[in-house]
C-alpha positions as CSV (number, residue, x, y, z in Angstrom):
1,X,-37.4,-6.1,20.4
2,X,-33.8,-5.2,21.2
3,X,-32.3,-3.6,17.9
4,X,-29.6,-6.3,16.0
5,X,-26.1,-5.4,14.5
6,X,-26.8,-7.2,12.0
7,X,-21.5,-19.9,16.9
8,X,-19.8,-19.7,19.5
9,X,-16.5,-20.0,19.7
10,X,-13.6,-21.6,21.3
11,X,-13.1,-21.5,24.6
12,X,-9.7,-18.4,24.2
13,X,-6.5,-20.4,25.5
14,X,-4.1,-18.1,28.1
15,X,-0.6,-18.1,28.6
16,X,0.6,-15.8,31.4
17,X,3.7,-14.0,29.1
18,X,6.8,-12.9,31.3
19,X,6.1,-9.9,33.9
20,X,9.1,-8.2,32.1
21,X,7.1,-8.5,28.4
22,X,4.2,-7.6,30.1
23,X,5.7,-4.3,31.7
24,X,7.5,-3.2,28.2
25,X,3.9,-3.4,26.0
26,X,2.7,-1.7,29.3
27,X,5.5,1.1,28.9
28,X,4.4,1.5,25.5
29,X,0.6,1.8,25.4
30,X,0.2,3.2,28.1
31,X,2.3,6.4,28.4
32,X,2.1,7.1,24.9
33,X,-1.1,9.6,23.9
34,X,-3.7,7.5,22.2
35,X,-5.8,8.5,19.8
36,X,-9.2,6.6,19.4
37,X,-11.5,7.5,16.4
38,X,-14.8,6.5,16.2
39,X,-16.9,5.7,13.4
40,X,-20.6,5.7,13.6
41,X,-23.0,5.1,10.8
42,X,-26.4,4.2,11.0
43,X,-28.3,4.0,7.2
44,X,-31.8,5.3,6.9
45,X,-33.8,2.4,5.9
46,X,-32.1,-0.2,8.5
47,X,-32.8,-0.4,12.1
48,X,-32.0,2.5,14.5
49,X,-29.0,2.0,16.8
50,X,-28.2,3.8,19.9
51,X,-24.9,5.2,18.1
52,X,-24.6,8.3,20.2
53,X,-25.1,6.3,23.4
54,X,-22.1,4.5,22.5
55,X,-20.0,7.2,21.9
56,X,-21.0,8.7,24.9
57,X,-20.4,5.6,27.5
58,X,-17.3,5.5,25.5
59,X,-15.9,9.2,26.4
60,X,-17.3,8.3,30.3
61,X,-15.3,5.0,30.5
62,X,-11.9,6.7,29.2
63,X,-13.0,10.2,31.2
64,X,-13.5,8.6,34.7
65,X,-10.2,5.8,34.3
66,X,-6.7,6.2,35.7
67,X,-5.0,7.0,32.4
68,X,-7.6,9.7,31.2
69,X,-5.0,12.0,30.2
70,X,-3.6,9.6,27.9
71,X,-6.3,9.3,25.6
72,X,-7.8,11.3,22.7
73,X,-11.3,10.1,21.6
74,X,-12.6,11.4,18.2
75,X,-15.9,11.1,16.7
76,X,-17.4,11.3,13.0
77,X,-21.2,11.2,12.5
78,X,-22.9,9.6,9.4
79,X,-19.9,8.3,7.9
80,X,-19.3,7.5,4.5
81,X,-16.6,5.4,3.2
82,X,-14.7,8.9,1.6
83,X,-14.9,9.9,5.7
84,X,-13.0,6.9,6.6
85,X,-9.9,8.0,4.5
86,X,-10.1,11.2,5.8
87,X,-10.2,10.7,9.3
88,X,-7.5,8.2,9.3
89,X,-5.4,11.1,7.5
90,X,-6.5,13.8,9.7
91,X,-6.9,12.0,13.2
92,X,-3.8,9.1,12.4
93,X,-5.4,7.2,15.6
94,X,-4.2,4.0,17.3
95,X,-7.7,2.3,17.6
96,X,-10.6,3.0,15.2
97,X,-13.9,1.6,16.5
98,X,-16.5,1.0,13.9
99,X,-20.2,0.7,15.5
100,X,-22.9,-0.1,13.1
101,X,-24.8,-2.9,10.9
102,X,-23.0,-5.7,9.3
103,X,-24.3,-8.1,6.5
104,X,-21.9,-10.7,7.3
105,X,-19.4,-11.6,4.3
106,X,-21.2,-8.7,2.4
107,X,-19.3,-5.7,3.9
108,X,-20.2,-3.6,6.6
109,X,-22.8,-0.8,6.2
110,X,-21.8,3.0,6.0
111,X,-23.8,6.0,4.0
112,X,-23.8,7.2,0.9
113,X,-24.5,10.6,-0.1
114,X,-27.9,10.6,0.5
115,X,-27.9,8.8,3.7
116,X,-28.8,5.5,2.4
117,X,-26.6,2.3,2.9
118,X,-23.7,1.8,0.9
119,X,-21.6,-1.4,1.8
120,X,-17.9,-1.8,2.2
121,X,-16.4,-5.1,2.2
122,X,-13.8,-6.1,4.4
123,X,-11.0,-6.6,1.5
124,X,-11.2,-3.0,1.0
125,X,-11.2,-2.2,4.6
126,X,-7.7,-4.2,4.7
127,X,-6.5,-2.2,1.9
128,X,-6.9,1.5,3.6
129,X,-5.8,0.0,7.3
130,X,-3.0,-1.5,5.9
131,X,-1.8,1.9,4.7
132,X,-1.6,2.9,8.3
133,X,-0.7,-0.3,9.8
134,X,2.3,1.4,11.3
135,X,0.1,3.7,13.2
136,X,-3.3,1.9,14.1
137,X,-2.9,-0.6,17.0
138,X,-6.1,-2.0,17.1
139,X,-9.6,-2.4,15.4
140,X,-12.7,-2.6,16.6
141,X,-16.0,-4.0,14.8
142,X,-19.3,-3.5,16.7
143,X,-21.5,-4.5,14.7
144,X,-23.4,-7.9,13.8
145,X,-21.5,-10.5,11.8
146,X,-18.2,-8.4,11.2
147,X,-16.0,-11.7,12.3
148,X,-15.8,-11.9,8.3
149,X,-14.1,-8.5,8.1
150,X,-11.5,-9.3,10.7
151,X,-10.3,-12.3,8.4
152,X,-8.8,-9.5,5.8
153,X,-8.0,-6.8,8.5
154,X,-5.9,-9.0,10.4
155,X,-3.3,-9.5,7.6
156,X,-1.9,-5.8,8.4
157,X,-3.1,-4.8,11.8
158,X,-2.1,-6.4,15.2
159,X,-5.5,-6.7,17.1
160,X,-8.4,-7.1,15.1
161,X,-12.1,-7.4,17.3
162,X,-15.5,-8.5,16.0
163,X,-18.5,-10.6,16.4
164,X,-19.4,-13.7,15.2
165,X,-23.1,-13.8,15.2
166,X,-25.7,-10.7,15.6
167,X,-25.1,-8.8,18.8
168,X,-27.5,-6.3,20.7
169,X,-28.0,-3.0,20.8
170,X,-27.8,-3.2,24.3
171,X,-24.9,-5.7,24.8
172,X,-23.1,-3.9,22.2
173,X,-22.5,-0.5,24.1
174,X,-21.6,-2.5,27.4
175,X,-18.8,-4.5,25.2
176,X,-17.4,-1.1,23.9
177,X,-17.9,0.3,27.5
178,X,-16.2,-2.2,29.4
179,X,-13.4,-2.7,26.6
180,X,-12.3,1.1,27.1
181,X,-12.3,1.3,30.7
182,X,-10.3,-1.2,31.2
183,X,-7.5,0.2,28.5
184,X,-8.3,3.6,31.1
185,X,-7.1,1.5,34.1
186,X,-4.9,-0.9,32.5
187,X,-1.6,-1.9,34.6
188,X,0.5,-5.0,34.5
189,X,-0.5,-6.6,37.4
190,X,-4.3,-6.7,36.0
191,X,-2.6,-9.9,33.8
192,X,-3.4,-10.3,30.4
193,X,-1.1,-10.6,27.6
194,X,-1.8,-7.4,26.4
195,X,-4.1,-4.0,27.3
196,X,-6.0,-4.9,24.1
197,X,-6.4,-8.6,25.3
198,X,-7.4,-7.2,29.3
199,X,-9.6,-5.2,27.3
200,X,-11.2,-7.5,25.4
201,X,-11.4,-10.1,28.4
202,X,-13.3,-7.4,30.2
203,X,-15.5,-6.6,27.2
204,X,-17.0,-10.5,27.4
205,X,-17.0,-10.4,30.9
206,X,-19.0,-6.6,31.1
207,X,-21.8,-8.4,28.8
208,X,-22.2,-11.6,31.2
209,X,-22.0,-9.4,34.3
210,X,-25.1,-7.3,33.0
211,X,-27.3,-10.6,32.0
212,X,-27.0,-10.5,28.2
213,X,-26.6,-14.2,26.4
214,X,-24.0,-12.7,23.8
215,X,-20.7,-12.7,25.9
216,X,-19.1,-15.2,23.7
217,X,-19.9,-13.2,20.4
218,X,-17.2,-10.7,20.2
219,X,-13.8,-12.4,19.4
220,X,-10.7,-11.0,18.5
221,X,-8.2,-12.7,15.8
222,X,-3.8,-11.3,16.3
223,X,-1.4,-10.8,13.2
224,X,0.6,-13.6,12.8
225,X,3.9,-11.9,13.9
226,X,2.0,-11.0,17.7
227,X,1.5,-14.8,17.7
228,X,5.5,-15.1,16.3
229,X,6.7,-12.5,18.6
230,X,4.8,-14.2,21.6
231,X,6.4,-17.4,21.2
232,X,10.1,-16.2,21.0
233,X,9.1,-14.4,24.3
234,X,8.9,-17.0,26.2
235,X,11.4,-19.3,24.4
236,X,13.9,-16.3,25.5
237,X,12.4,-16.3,28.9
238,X,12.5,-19.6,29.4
239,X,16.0,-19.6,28.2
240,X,17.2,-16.8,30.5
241,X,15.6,-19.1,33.7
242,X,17.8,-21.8,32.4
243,X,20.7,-19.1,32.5
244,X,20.2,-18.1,35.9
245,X,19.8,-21.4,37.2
246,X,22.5,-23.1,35.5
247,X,25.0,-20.2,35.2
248,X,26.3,-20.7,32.3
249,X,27.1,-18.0,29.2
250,X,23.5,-17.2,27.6
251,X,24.9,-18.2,24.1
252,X,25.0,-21.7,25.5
253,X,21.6,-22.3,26.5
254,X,19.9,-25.2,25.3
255,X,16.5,-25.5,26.0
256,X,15.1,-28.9,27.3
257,X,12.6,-31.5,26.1
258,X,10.4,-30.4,28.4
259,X,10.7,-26.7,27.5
260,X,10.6,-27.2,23.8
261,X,7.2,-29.0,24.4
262,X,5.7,-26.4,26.2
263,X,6.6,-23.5,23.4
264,X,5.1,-26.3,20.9
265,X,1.8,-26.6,22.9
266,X,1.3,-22.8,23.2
267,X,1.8,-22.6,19.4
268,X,-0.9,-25.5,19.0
269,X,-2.9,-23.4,21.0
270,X,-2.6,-20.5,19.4
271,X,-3.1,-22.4,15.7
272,X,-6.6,-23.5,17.4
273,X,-8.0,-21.0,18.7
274,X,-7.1,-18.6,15.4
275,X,-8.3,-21.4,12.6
276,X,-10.9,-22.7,14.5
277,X,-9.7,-26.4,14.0
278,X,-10.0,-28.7,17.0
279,X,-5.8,-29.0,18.9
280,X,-5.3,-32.6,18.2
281,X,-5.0,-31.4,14.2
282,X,-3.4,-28.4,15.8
283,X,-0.4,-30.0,17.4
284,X,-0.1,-32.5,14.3
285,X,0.7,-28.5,12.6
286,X,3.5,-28.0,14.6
287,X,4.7,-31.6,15.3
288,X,5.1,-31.4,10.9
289,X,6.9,-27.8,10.8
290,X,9.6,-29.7,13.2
């Protein structure tokens, strides 16, 4: 019996962003150094994971991609929550990547001095993230049930990944393994939104691939001003089309019917897929903010 970590979901609703929007968050993540810090912890008393096989497909994944060199992976080992704080002061990473057990709205389980579990609930979590929420880019639960935590992380960082039922052992290290190679290789012409949301596509996709049932467990929730920010992206873009077309001062664009509607449904989309509500009562949202 494969080790646990600890619904589906949604089918995840694309919008192909402008090349130029795509390019600049390329600019930025990817020729800036990275920092990645690991968290591992794996109570005595719960079932053993394969913790340092993770790690180690991990530092493979980023050590044979494009972008190696812009990359710094760090590790803890037996980590208690007093670790946490520490390595977020020491390290100051982009992406922490928590891989353990979760107990679902409980907390998520780390060490206490003597090795046993001690919970941390995702409230808290928020708290210390949030203190670094101009630093950390992205976080990363692997472990089973930690879409709970993401609720509360998501309020102060941008990218916020978890699962939504128990995952494997196995299909667990292939998400994390597919996840970071493909932030290694990342280039705009990949598509995606984002490297965190190629990443993540890949993620799902590296579990199907290898046979596992699980590829619609992890899921990833976006701070509200990603989702704000998105949507005046392509209002702008779609105004500066109108500009070149029509030639006429920028200042005096006026958007169309048409237009307008399609930023509307792409904001209805959005609502659905984070609130899990189905996109009839989705659009009535937005049809009621205007």
């Amino acid at each position: 019996m494969v080790a646990g970590r600890g619904t589906a979901v949604p089918a995840r609703v694309y919008w192909t962003q402008p090349k130029t929007a795509i390019f600049t968050f390329f600019l930025k993540f990817n020729y800036m150094k990275k920092t990645i810090l690991v968290l591992p912890a794996n109570p005595s008393q719960t079932a053993r994971l394969r913790l340092g096989q993770e790690v180690r497909e991990i530092e493979e994944a980023l050590r044979g991609s494009k972008y190696r060199d812009n990359f710094l992976l760090k590790s803890c080992s037996g980590v208690r929550p007093k670790d946490i704080r520490r390595a977020l002061l020491q390290y100051q990473p982009h992406i922490v990547h928590f891989c353990g057990h979760g107990v679902g709205k409980q907390g998520l389980l780390f060490e206490d001095e003597t090795g046993k579990g001690k919970l941390v609930r995702g409230e808290a979590l928020a708290g210390l993230f949030g203190l670094f929420s101009s630093q950390i880019e992205c976080v990363l639960l692997n472990a089973c049930y930690s879409e709970f935590q993401t609720e509360a992380i998501v309020q102060h960082i941008d990218y916020v990944i978890g699962m939504n039922n128990s995952i494997g052992d196995n299909a667990a290290i292939t998400f994390a393994t597919g996840f970071y190679e493909a932030l290694g290789f990342y280039e705009p012409q990949l598509g995606g939104s984002s490297p965190i949301e190629f990443a993540f596509d890949m993620g799902c996709s590296s579990i199907q691939l290898e046979g596992f049932l699980q590829h619609k467990t992890p899921i990833m929730k976006k701070k509200r001003e990603i989702i704000l920010e998105e949507s005046e992206s392509i209002r702008a873009y779609l105004a500066a089309q109108v500009f070149e077309s029509k030639a006429i001062p920028f200042g005096q664009v006026v958007l169309d019917k048409e237009e307008e509607e399609s930023i509307r449904a792409f904001k209805a989309a959005r609502i659905c897929e984070d609130k899990f509500i189905p996109l009839t009562q989705a659009v009535t949202k937005i049809q009621e903010e205007h």
